[in-house]
mmCIF entry with sequence, helices, sheets and N, C-alpha, C, O atoms, coordinates in Angstrom:
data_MODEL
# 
_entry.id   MODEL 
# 
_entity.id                         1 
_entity.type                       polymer 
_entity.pdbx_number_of_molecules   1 
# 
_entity_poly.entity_id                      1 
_entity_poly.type                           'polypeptide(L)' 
_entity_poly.nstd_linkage                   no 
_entity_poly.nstd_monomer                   no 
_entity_poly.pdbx_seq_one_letter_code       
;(UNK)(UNK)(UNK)(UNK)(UNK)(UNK)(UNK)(UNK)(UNK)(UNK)(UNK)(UNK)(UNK)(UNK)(UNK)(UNK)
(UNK)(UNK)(UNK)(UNK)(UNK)(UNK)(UNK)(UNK)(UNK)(UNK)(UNK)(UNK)(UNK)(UNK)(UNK)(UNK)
(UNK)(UNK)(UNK)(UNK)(UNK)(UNK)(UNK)(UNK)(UNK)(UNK)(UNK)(UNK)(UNK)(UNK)(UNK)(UNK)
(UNK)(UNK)(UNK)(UNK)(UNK)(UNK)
;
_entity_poly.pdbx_seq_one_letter_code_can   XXXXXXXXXXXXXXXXXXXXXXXXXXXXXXXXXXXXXXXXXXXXXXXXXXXXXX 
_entity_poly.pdbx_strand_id                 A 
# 
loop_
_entity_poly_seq.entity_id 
_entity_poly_seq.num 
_entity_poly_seq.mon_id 
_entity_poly_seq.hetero 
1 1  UNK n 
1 2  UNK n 
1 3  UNK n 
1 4  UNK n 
1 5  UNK n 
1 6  UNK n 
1 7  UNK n 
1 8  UNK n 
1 9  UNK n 
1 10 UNK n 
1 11 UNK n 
1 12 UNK n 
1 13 UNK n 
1 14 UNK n 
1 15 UNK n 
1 16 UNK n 
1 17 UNK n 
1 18 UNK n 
1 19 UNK n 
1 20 UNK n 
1 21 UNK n 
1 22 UNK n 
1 23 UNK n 
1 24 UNK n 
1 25 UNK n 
1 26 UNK n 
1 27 UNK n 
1 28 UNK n 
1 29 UNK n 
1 30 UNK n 
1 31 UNK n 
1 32 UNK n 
1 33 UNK n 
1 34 UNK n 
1 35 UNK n 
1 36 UNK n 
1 37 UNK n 
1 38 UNK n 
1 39 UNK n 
1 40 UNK n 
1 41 UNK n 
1 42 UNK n 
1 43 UNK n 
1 44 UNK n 
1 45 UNK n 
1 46 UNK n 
1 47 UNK n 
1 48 UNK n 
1 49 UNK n 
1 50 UNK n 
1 51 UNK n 
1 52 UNK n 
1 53 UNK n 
1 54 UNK n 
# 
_struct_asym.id          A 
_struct_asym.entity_id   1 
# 
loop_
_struct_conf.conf_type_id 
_struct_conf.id 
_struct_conf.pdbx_PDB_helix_id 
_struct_conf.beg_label_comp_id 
_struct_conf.beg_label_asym_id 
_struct_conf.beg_label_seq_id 
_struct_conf.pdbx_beg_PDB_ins_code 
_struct_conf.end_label_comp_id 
_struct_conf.end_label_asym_id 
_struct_conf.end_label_seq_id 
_struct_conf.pdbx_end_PDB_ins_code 
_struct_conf.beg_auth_comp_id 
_struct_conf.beg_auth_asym_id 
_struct_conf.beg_auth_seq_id 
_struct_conf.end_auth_comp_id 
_struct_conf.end_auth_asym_id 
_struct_conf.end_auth_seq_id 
_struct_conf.pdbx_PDB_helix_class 
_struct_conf.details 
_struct_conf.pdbx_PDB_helix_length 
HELX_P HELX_P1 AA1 UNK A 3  ? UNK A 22 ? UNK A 3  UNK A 22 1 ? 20 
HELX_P HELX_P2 AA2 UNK A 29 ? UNK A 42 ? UNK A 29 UNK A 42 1 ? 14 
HELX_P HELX_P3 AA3 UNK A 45 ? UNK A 48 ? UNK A 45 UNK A 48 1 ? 4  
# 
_struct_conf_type.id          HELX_P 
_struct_conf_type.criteria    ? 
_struct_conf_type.reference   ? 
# 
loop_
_atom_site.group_PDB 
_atom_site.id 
_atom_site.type_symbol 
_atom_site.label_atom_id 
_atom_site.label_alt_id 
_atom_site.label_comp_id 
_atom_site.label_asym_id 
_atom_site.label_entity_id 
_atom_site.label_seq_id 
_atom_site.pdbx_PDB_ins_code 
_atom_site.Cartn_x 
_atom_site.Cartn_y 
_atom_site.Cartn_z 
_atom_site.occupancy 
_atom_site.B_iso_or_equiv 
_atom_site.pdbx_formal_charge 
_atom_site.auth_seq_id 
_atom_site.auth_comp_id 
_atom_site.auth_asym_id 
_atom_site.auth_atom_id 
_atom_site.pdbx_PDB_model_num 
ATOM 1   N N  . UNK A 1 1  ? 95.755  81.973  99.783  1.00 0.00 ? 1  UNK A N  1 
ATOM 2   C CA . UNK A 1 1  ? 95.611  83.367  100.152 1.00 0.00 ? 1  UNK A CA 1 
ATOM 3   C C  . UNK A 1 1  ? 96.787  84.142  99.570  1.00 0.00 ? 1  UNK A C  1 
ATOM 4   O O  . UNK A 1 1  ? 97.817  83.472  99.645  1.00 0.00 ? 1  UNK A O  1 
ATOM 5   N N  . UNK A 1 2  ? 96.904  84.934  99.201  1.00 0.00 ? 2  UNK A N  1 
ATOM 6   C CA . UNK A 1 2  ? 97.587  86.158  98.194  1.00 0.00 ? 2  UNK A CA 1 
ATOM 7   C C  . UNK A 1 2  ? 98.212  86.581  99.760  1.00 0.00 ? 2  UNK A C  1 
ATOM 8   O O  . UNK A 1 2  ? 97.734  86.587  100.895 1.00 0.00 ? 2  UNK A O  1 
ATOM 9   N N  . UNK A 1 3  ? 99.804  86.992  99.048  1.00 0.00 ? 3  UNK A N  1 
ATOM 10  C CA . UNK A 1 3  ? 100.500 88.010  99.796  1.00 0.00 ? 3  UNK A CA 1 
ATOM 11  C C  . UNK A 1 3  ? 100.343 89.060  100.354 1.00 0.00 ? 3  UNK A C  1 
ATOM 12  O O  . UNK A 1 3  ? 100.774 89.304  101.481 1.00 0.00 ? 3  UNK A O  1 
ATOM 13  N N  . UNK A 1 4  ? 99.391  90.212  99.305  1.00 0.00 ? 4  UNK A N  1 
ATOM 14  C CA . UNK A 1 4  ? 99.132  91.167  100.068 1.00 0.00 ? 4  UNK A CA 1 
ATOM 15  C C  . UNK A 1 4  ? 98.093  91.139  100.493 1.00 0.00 ? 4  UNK A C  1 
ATOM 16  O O  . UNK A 1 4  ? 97.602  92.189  100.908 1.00 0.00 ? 4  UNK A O  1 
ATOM 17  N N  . UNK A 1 5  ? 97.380  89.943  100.550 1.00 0.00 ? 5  UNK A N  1 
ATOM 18  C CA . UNK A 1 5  ? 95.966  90.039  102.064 1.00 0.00 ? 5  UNK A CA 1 
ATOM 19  C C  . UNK A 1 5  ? 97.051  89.579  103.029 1.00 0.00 ? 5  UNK A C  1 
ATOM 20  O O  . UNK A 1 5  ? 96.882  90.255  104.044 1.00 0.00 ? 5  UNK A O  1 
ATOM 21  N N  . UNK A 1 6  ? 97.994  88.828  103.191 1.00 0.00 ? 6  UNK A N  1 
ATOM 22  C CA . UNK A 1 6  ? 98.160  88.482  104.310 1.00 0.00 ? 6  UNK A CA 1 
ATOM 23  C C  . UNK A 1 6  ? 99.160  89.718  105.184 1.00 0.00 ? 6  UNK A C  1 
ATOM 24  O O  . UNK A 1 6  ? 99.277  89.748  106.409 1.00 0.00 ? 6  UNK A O  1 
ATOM 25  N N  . UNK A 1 7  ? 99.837  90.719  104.181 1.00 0.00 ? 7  UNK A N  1 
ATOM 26  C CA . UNK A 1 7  ? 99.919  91.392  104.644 1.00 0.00 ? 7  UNK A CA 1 
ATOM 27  C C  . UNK A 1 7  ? 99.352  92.710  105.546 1.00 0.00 ? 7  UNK A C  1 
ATOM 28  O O  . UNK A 1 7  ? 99.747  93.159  106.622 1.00 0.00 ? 7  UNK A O  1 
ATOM 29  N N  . UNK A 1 8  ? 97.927  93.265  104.377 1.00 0.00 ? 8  UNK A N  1 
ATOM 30  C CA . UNK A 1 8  ? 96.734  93.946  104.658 1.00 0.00 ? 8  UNK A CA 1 
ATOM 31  C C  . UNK A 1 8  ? 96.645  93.463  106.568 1.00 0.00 ? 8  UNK A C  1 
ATOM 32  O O  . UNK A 1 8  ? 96.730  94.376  107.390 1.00 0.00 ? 8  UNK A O  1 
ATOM 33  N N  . UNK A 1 9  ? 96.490  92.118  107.006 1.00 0.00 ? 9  UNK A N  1 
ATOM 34  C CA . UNK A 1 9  ? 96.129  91.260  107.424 1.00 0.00 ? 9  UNK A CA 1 
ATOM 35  C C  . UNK A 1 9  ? 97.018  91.408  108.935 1.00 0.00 ? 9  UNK A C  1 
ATOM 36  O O  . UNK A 1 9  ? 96.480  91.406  110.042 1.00 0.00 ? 9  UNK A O  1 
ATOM 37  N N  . UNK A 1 10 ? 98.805  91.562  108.624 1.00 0.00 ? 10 UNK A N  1 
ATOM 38  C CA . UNK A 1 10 ? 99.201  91.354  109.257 1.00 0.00 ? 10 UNK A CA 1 
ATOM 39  C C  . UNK A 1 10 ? 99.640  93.037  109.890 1.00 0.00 ? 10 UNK A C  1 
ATOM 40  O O  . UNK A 1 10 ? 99.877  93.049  111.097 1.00 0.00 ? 10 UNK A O  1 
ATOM 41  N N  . UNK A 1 11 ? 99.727  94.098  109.319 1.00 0.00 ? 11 UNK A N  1 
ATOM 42  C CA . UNK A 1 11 ? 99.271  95.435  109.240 1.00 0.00 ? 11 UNK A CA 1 
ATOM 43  C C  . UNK A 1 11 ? 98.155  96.093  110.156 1.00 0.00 ? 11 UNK A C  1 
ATOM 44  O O  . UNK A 1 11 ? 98.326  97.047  110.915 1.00 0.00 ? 11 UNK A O  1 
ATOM 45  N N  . UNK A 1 12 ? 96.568  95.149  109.858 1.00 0.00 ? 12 UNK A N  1 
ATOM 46  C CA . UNK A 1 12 ? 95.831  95.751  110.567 1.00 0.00 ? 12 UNK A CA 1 
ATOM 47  C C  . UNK A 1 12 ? 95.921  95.407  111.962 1.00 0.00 ? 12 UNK A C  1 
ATOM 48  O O  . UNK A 1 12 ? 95.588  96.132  112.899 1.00 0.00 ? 12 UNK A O  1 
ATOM 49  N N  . UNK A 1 13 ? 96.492  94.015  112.041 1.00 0.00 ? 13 UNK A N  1 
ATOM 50  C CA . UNK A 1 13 ? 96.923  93.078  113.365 1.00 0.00 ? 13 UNK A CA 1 
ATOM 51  C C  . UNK A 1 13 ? 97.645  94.383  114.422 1.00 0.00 ? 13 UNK A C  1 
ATOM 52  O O  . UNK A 1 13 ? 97.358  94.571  115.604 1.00 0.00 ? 13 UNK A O  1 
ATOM 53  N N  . UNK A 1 14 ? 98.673  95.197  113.561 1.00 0.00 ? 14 UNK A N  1 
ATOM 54  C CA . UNK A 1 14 ? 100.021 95.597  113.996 1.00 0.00 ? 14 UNK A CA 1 
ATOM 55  C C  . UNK A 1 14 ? 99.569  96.926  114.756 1.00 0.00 ? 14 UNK A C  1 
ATOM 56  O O  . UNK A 1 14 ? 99.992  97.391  115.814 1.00 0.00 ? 14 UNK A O  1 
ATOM 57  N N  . UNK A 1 15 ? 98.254  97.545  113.606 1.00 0.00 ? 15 UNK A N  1 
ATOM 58  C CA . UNK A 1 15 ? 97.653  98.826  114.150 1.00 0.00 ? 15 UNK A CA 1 
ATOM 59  C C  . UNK A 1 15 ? 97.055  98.437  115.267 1.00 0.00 ? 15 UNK A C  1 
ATOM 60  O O  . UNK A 1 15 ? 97.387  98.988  116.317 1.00 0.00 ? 15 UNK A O  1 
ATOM 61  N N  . UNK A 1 16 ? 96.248  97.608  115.271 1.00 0.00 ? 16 UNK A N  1 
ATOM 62  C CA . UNK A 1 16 ? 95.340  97.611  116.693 1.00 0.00 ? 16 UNK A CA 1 
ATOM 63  C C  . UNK A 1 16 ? 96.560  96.956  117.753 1.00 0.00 ? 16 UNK A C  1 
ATOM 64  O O  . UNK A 1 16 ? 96.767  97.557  118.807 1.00 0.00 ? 16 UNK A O  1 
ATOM 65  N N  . UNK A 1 17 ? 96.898  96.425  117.617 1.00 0.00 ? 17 UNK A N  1 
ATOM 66  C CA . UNK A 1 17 ? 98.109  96.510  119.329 1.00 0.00 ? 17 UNK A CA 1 
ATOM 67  C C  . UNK A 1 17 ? 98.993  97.535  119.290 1.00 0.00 ? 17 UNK A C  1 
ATOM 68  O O  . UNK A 1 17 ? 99.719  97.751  120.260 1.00 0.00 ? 17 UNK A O  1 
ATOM 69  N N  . UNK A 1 18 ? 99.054  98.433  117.959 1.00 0.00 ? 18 UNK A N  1 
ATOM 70  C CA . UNK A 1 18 ? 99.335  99.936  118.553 1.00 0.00 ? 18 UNK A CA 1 
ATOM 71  C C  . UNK A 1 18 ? 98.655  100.527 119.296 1.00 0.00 ? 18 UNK A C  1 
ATOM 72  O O  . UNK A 1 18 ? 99.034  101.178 120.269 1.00 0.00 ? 18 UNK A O  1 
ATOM 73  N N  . UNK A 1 19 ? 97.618  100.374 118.937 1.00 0.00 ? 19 UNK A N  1 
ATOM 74  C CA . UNK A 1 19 ? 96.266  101.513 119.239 1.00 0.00 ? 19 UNK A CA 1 
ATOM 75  C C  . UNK A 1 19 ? 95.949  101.315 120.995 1.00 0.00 ? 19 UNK A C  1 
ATOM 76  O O  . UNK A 1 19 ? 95.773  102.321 121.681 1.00 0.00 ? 19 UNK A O  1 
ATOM 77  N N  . UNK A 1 20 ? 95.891  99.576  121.761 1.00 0.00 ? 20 UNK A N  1 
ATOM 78  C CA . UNK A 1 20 ? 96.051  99.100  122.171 1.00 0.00 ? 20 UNK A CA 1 
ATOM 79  C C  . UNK A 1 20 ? 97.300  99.470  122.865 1.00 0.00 ? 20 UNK A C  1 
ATOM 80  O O  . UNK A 1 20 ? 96.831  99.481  124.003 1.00 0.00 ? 20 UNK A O  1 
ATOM 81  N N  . UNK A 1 21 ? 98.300  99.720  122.995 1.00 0.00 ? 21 UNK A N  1 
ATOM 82  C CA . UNK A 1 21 ? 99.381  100.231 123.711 1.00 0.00 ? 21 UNK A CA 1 
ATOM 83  C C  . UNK A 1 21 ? 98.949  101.612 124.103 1.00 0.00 ? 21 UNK A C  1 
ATOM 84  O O  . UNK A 1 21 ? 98.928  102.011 125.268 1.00 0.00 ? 21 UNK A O  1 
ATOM 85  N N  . UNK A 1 22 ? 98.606  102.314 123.051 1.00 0.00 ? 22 UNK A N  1 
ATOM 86  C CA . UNK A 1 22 ? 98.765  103.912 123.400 1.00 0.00 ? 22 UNK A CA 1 
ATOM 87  C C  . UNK A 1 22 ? 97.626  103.705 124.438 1.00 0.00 ? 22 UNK A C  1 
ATOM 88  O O  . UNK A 1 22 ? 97.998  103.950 125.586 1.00 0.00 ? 22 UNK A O  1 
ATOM 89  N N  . UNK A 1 23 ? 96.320  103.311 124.317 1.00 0.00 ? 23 UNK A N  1 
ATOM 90  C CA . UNK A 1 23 ? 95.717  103.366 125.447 1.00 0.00 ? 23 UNK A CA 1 
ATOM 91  C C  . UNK A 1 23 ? 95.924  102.718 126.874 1.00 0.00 ? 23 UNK A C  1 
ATOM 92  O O  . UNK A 1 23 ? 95.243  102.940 127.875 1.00 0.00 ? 23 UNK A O  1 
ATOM 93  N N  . UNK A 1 24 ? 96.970  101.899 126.759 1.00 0.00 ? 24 UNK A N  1 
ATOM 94  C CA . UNK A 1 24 ? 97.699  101.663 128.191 1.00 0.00 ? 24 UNK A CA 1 
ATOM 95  C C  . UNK A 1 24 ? 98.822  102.456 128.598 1.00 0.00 ? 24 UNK A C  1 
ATOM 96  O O  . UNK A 1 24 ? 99.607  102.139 129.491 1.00 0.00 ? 24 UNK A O  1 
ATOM 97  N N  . UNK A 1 25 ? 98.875  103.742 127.746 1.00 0.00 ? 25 UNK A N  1 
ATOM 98  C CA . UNK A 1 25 ? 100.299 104.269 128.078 1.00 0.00 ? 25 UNK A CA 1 
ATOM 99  C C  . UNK A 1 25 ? 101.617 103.815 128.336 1.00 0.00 ? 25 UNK A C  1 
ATOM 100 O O  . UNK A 1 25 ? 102.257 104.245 129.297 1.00 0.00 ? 25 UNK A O  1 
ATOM 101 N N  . UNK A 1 26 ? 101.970 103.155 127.713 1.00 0.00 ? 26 UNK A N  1 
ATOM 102 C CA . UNK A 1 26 ? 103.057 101.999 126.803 1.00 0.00 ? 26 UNK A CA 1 
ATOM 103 C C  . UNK A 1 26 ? 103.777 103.346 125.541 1.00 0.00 ? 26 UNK A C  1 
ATOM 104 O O  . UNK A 1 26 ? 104.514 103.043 124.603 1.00 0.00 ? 26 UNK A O  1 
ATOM 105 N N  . UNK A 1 27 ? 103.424 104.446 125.789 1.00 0.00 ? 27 UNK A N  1 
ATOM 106 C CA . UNK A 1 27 ? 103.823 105.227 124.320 1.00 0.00 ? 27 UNK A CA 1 
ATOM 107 C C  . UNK A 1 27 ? 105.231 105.342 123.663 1.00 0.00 ? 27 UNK A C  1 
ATOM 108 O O  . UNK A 1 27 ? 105.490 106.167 122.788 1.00 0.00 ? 27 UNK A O  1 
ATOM 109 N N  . UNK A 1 28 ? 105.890 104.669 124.038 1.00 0.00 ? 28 UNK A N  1 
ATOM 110 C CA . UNK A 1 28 ? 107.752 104.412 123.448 1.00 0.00 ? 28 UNK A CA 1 
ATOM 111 C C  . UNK A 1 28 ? 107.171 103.281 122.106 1.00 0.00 ? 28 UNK A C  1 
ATOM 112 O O  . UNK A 1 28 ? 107.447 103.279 120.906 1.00 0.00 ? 28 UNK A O  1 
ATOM 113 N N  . UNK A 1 29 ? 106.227 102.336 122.968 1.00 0.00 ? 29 UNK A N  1 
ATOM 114 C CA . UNK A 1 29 ? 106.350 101.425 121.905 1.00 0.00 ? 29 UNK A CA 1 
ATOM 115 C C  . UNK A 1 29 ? 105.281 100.965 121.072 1.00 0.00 ? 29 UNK A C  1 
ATOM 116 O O  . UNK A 1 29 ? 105.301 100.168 120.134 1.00 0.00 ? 29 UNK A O  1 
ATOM 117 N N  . UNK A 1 30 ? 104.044 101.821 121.753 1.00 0.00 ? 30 UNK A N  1 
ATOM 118 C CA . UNK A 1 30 ? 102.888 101.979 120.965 1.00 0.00 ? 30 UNK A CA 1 
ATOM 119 C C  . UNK A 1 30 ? 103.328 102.515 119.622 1.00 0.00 ? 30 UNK A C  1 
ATOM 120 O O  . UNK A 1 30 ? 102.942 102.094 118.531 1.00 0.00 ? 30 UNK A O  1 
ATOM 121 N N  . UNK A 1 31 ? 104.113 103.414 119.822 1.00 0.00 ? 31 UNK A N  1 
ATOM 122 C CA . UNK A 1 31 ? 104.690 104.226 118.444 1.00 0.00 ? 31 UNK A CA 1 
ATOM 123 C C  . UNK A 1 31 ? 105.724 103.269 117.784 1.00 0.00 ? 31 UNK A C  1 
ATOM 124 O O  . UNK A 1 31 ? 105.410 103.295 116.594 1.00 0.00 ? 31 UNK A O  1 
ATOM 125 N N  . UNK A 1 32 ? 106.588 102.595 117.899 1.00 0.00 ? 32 UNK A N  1 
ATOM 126 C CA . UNK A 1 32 ? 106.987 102.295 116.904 1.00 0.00 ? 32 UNK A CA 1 
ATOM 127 C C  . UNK A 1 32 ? 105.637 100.994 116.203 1.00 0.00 ? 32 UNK A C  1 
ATOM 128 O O  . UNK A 1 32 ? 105.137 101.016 115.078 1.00 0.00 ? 32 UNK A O  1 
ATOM 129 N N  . UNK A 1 33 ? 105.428 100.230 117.060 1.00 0.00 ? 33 UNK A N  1 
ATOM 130 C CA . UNK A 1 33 ? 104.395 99.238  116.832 1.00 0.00 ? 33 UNK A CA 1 
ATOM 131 C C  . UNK A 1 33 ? 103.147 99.923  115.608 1.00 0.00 ? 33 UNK A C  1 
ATOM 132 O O  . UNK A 1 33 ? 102.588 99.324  114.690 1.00 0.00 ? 33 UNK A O  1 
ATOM 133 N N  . UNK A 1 34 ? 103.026 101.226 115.993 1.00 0.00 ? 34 UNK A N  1 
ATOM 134 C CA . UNK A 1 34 ? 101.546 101.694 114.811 1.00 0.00 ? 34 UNK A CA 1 
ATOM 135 C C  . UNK A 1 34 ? 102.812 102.169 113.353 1.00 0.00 ? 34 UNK A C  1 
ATOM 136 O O  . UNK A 1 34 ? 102.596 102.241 112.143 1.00 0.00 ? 34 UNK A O  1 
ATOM 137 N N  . UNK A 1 35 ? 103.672 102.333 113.882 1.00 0.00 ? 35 UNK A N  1 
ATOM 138 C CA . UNK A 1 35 ? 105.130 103.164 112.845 1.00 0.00 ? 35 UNK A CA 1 
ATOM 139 C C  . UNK A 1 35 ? 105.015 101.730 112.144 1.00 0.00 ? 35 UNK A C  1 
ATOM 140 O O  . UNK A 1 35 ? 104.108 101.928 111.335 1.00 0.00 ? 35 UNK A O  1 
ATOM 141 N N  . UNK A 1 36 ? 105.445 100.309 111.981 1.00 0.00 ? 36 UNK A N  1 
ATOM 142 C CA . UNK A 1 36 ? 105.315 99.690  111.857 1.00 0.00 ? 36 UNK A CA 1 
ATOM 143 C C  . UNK A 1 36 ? 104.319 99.055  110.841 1.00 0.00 ? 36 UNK A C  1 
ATOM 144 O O  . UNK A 1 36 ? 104.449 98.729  109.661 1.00 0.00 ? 36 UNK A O  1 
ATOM 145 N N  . UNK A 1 37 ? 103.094 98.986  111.874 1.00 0.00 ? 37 UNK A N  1 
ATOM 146 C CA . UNK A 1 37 ? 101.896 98.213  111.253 1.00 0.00 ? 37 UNK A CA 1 
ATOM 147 C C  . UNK A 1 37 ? 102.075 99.514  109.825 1.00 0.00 ? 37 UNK A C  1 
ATOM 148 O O  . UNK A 1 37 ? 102.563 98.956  108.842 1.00 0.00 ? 37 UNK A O  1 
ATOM 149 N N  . UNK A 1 38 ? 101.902 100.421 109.673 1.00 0.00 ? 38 UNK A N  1 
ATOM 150 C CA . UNK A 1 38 ? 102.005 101.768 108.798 1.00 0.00 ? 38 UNK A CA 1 
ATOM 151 C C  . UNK A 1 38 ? 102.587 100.906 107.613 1.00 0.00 ? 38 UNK A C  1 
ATOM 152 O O  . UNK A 1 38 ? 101.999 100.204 106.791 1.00 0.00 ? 38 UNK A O  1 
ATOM 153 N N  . UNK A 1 39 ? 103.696 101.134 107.755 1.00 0.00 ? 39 UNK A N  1 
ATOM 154 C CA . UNK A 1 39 ? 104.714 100.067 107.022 1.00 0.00 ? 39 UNK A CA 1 
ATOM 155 C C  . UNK A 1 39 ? 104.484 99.093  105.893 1.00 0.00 ? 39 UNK A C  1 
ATOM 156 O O  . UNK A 1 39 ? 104.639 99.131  104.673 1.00 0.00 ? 39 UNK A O  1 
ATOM 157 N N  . UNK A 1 40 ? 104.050 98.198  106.778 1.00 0.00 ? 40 UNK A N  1 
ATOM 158 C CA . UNK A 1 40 ? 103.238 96.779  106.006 1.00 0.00 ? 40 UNK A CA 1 
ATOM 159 C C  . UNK A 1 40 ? 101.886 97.101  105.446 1.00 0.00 ? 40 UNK A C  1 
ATOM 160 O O  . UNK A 1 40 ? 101.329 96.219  104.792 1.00 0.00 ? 40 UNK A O  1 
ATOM 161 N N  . UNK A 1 41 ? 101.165 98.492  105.655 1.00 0.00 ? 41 UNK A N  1 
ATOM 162 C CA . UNK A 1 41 ? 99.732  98.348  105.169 1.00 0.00 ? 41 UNK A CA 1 
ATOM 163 C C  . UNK A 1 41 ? 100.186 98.995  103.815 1.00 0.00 ? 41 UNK A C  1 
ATOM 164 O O  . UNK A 1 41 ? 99.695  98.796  102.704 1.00 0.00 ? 41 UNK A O  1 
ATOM 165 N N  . UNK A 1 42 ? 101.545 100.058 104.255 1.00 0.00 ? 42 UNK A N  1 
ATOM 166 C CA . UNK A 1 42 ? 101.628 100.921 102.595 1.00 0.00 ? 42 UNK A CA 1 
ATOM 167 C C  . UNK A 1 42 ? 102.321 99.527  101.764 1.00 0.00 ? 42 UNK A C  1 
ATOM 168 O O  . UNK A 1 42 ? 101.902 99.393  100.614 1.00 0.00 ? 42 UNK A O  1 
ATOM 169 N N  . UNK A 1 43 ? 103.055 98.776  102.108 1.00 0.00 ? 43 UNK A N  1 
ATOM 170 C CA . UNK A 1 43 ? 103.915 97.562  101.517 1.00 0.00 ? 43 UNK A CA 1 
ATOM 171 C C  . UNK A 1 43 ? 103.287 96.348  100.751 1.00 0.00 ? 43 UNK A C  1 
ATOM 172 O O  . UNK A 1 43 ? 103.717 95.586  99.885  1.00 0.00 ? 43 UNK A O  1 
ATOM 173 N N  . UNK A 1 44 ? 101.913 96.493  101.518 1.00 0.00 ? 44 UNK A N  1 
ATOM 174 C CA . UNK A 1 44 ? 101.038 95.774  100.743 1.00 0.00 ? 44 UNK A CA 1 
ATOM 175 C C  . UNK A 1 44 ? 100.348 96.453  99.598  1.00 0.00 ? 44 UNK A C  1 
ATOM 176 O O  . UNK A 1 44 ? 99.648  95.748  98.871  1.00 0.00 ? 44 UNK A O  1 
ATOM 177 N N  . UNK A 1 45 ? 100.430 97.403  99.413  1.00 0.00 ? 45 UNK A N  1 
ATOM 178 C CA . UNK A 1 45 ? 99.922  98.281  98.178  1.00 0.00 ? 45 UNK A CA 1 
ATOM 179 C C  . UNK A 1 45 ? 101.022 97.761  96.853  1.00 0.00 ? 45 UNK A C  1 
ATOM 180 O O  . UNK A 1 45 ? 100.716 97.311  95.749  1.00 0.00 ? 45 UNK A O  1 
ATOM 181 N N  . UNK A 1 46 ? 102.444 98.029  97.468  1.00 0.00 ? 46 UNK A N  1 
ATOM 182 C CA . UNK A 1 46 ? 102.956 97.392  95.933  1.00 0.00 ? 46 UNK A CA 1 
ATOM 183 C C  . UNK A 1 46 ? 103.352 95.852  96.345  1.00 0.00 ? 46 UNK A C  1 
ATOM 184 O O  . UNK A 1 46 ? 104.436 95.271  96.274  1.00 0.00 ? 46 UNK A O  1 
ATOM 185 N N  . UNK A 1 47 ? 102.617 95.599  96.606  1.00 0.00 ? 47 UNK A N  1 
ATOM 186 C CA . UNK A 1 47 ? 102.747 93.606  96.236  1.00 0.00 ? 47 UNK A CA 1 
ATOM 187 C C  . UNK A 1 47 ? 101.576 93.447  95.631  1.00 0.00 ? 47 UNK A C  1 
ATOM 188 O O  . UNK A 1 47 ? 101.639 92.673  94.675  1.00 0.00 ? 47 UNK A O  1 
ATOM 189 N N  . UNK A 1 48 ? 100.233 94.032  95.905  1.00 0.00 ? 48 UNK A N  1 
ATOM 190 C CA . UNK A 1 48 ? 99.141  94.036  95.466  1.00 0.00 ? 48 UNK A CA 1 
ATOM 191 C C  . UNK A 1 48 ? 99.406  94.518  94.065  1.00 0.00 ? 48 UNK A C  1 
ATOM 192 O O  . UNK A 1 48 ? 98.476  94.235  93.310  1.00 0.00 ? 48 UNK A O  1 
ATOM 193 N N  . UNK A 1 49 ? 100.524 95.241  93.427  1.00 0.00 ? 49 UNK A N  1 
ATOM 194 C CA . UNK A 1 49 ? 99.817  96.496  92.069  1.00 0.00 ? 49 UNK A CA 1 
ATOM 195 C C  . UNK A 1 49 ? 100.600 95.631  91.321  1.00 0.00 ? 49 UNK A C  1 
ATOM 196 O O  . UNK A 1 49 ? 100.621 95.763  90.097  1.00 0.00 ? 49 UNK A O  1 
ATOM 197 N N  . UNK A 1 50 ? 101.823 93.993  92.359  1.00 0.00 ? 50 UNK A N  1 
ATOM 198 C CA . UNK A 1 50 ? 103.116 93.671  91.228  1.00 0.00 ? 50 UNK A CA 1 
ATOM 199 C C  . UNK A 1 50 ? 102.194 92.224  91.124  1.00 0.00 ? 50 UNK A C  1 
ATOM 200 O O  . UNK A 1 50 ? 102.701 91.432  90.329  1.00 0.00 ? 50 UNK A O  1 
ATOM 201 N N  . UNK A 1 51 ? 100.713 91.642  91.893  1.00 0.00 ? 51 UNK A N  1 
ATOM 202 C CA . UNK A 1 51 ? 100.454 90.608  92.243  1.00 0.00 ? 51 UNK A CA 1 
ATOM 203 C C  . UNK A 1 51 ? 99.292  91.007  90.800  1.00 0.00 ? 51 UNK A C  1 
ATOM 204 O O  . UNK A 1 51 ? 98.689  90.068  90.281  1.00 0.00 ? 51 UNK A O  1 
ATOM 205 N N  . UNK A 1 52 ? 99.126  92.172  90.372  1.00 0.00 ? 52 UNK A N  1 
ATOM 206 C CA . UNK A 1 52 ? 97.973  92.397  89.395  1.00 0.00 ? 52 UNK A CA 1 
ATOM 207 C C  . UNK A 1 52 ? 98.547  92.622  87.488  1.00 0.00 ? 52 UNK A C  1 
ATOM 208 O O  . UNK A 1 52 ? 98.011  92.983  86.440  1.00 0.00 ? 52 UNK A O  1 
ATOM 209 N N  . UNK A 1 53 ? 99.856  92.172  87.914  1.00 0.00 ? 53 UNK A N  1 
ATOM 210 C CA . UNK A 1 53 ? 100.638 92.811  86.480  1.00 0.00 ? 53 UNK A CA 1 
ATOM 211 C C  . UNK A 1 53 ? 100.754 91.196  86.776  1.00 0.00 ? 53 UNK A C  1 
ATOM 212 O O  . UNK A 1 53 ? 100.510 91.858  87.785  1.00 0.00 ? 53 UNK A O  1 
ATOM 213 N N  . UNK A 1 54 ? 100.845 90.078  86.920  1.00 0.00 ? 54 UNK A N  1 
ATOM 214 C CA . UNK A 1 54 ? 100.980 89.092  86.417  1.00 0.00 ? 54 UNK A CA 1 
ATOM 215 C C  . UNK A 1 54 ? 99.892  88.207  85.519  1.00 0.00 ? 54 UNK A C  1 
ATOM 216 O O  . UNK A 1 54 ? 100.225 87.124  85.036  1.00 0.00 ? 54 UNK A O  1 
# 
């Protein structure tokens, strides 16, 4: 499995137990948690564009 699926992967993981917090009203850390998953989904874009130049 390629890096940036497992990131894609570990990203979408990160959003839904954001998403998942905010609806328990948890919101200190729902937010960094979706701030986060954010993170790794844009991060997997350039591992993906450096995983396609090889």
């Amino acid at each position: 499995m390629k890096w940036s699926n497992i990131l894609l992967i570990v990203g979408l993981l990160a959003l839904l137990a954001g998403a998942i917090l905010s609806v328990m009203k948890m919101q200190p850390y729902s937010d960094y948690v979706l701030v986060a998953g954010a993170v790794l989904v844009i991060l997997r874009g350039a591992v993906k564009n450096r995983e396609s130049e090889k």
